[in-house]
Residue frames as qw, qx, qy, qz and C-alpha x, y, z in Angstrom:
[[0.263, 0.929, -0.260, 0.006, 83.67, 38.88, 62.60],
 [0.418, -0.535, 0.734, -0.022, 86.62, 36.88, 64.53],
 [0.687, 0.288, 0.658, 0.113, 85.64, 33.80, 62.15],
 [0.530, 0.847, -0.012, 0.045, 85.74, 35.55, 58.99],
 [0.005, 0.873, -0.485, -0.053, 88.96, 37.10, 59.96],
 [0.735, -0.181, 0.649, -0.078, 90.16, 33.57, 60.97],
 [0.809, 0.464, 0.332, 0.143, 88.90, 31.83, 57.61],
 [0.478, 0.862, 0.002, 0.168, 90.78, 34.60, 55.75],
 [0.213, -0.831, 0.511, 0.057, 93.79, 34.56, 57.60],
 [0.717, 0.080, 0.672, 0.166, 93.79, 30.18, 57.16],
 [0.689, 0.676, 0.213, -0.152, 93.19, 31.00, 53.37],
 [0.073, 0.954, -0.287, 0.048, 95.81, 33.89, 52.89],
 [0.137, -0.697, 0.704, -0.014, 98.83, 32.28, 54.84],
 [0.785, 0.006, -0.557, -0.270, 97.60, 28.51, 54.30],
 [0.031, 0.323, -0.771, 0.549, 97.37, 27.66, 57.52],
 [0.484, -0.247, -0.795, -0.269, 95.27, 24.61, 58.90],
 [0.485, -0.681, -0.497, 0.233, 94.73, 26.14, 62.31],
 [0.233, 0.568, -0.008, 0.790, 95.13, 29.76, 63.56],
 [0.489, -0.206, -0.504, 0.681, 96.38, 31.11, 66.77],
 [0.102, -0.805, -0.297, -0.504, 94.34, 34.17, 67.99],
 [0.353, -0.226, -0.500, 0.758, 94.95, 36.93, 70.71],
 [0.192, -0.655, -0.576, -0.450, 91.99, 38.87, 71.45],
 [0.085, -0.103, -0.462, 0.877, 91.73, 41.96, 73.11],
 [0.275, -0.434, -0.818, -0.258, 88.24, 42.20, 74.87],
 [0.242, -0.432, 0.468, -0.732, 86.36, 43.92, 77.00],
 [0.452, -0.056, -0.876, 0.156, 85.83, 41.86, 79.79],
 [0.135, -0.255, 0.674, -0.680, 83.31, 42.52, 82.95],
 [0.763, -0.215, -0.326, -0.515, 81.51, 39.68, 83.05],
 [0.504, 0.010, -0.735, 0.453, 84.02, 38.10, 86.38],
 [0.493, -0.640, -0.525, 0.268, 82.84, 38.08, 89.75],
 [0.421, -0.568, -0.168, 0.686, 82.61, 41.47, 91.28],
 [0.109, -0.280, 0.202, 0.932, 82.72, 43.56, 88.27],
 [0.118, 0.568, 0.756, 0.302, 79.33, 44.00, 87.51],
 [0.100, -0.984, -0.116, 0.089, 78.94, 47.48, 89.70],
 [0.485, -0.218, 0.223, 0.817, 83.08, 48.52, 88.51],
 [0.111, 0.959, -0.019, -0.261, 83.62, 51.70, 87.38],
 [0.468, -0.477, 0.631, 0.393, 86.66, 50.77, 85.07],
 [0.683, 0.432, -0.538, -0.241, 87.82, 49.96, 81.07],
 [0.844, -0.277, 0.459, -0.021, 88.01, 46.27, 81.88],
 [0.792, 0.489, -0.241, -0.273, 89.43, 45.12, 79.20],
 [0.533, -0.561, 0.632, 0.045, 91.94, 41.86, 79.14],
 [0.255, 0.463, -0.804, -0.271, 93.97, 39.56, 76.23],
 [0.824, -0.058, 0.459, -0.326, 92.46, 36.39, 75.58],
 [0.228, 0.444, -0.807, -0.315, 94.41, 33.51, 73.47],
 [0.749, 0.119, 0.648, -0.074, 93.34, 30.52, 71.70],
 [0.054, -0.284, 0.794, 0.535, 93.79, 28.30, 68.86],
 [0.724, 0.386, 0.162, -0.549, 90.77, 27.53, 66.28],
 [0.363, 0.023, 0.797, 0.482, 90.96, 24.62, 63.62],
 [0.398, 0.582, -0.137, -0.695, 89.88, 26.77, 60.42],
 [0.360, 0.297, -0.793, -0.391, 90.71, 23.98, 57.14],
 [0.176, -0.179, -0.966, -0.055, 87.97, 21.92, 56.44],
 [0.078, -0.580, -0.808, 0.073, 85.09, 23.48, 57.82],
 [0.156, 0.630, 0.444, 0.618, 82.56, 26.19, 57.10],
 [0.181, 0.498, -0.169, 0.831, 82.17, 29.50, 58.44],
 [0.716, -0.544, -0.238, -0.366, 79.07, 28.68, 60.19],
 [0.842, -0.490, -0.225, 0.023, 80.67, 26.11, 62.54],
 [0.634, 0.105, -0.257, 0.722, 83.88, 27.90, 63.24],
 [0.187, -0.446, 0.265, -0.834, 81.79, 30.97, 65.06],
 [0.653, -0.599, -0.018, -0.463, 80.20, 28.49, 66.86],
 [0.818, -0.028, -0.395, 0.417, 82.94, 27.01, 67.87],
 [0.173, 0.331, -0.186, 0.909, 84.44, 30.27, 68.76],
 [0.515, -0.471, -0.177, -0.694, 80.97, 31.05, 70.67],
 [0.828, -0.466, -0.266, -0.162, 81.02, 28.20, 72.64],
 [0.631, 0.081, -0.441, 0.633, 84.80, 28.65, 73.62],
 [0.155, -0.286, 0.398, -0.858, 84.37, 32.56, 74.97],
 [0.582, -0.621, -0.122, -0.510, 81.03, 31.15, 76.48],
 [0.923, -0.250, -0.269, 0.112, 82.77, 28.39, 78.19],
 [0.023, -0.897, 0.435, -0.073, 86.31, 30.71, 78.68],
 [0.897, -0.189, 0.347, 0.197, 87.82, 28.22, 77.40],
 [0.532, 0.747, -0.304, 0.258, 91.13, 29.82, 76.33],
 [0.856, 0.068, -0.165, 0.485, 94.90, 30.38, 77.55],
 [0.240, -0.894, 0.225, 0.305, 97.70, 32.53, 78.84],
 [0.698, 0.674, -0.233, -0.073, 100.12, 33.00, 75.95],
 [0.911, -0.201, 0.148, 0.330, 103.28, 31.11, 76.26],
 [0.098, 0.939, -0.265, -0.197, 105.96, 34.18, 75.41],
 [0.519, -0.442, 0.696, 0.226, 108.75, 31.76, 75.17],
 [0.388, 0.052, 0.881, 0.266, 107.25, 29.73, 72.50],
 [0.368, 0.647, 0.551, -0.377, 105.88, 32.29, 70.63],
 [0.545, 0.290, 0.627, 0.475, 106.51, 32.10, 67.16],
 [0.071, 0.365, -0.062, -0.926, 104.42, 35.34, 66.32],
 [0.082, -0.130, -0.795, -0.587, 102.41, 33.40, 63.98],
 [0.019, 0.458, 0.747, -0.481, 99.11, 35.10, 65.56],
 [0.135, 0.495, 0.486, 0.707, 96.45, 36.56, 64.45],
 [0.296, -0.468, -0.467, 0.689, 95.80, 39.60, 67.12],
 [0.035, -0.565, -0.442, -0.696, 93.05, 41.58, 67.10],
 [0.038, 0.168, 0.526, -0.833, 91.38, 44.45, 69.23],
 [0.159, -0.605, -0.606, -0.492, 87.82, 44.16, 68.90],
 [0.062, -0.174, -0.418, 0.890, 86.02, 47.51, 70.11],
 [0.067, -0.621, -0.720, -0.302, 81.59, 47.24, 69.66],
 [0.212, -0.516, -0.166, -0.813, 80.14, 49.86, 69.56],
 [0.053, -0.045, -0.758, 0.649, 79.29, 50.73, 73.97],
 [0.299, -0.623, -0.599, -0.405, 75.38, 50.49, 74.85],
 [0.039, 0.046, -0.548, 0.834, 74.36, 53.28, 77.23],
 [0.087, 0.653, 0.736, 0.157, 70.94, 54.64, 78.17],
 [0.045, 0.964, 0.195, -0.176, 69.93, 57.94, 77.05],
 [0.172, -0.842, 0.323, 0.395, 73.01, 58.21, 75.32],
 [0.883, 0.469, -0.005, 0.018, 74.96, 57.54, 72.16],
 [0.564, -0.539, 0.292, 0.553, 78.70, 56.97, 71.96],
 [0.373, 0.875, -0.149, -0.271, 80.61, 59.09, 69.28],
 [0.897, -0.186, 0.295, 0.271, 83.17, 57.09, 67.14],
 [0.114, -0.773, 0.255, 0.570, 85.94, 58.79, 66.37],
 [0.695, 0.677, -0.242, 0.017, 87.12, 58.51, 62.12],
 [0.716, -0.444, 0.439, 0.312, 90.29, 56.07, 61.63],
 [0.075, -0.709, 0.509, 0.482, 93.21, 57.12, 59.29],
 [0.857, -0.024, 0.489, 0.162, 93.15, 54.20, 57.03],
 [0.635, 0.709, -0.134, 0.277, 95.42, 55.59, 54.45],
 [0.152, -0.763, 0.627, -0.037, 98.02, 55.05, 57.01],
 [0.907, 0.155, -0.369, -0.131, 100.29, 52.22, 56.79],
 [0.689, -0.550, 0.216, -0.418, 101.09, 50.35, 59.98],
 [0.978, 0.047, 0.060, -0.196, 102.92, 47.16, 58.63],
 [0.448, 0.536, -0.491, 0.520, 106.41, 47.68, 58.69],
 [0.178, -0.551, 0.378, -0.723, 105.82, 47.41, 62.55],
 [0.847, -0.313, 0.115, -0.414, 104.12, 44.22, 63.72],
 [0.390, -0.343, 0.816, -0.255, 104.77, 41.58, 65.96],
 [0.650, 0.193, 0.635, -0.369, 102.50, 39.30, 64.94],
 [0.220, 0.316, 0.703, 0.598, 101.17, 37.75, 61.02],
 [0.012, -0.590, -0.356, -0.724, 98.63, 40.34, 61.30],
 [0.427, -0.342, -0.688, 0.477, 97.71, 42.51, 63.72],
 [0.252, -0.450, -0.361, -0.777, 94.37, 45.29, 63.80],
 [0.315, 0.198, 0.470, -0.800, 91.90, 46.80, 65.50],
 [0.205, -0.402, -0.725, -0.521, 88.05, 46.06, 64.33],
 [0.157, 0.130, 0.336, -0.920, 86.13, 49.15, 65.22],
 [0.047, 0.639, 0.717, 0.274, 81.94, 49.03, 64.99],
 [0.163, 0.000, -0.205, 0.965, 81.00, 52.00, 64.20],
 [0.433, -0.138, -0.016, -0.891, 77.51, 51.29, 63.59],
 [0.761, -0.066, 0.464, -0.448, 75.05, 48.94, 63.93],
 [0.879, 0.418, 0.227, -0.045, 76.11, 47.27, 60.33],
 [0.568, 0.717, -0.276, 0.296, 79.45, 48.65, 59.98],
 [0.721, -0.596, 0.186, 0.301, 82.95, 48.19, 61.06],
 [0.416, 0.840, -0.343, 0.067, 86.37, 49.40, 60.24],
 [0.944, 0.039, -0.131, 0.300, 89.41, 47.01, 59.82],
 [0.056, 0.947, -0.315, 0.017, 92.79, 48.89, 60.46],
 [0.887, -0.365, 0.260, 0.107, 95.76, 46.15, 60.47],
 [0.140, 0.666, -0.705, -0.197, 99.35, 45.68, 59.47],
 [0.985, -0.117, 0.108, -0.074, 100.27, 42.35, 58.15],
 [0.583, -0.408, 0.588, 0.384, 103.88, 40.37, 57.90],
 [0.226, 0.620, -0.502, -0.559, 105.69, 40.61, 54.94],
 [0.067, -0.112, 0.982, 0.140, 105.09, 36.75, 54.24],
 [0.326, 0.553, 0.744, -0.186, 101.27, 37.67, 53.82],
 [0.157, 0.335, 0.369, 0.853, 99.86, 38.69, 50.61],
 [0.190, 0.241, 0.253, -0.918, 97.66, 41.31, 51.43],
 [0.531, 0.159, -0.559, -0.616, 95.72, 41.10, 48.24],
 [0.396, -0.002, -0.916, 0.067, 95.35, 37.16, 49.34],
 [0.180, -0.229, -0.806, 0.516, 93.98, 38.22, 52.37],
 [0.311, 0.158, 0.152, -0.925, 91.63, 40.93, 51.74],
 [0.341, 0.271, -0.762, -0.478, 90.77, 38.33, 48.96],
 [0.404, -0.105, -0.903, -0.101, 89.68, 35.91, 51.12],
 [0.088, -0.208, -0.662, 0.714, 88.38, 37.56, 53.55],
 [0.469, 0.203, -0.192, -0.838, 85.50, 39.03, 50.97],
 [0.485, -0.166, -0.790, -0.337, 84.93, 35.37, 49.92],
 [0.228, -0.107, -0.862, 0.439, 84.11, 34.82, 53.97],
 [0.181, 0.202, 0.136, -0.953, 82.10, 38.14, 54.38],
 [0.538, 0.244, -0.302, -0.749, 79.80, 37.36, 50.85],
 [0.736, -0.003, 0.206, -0.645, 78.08, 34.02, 51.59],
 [0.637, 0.297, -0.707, -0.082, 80.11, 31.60, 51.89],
 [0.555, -0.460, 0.431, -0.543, 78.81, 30.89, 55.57],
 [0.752, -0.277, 0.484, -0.352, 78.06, 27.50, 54.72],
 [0.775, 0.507, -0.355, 0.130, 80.86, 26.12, 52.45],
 [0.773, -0.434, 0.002, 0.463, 84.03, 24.67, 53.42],
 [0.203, -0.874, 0.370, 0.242, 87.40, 27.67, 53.79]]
């Protein structure tokens, strides 16, 4: 999903590389396997998206979170030109199912960001997810939703 979004953000704003900030849950650090806590913690990195196909930009992306090979964001020298997402999967329990609450999406959010785009991506099932984001006024929407179908509908292994 973070690759798609990616490809379609590189498309949308033409951008040859794309800054990400990723809120995660996190409790895979020492010690927090028996926590009792929402871990959850901002992760930043930069992906080269132009030129290559959808395929090898999640495994890039795959081998960075495997390798935690990201960043602490530089506030100073942040531009905003990010593409900041909260991803929230669906929680595995046993003997239990989690209920996902319904998201407004006939609100509009986009007169308000910080960032070039900036969203939650909720799974609510096993095969679905819901997008909610605001983007900057300097992104077409259209453009992006645009491209972000071409990523989605089998273009895994073309070039973006």
């Amino acid at each position: 999903m973070v690759a798609a979004l990616a490809a379609a953000l590189s498309s949308a704003a033409n951008l040859a590389q794309v800054k990400l900030s990723l809120i995660v849950p996190m409790r895979d650090g020492p010690g927090q396997g028996q926590a009792v806590a929402n871990l959850a913690s901002t992760r930043h990195l930069n992906v080269w998206v132009r030129g290559r196909s959808l395929i090898e930009i999640a495994l890039d992306l795959s081998m960075r979170f495997r390798r935690r090979d990201w960043h602490i964001s530089q506030l100073l020298e942040d531009d905003g030109d990010r593409l900041f997402i909260n991803l929230r999967s669906i929680p595995v329990f046993d003997g239990a199912s989690p209920v996902i609450e319904p998201q407004d999406t006939t609100r509009s959010p986009t007169r308000f960001v910080r960032n070039i785009v900036e969203m939650f991506a909720d799974q609510e099932t096993l095969y679905s997810w819901t997008l909610w984001l605001g983007l900057r006024d300097d992104v077409c929407g259209e453009a992006f939703s645009r491209a972000l179908r071409k990523a989605l509908w089998g273009r895994a292994a073309t070039f973006v």
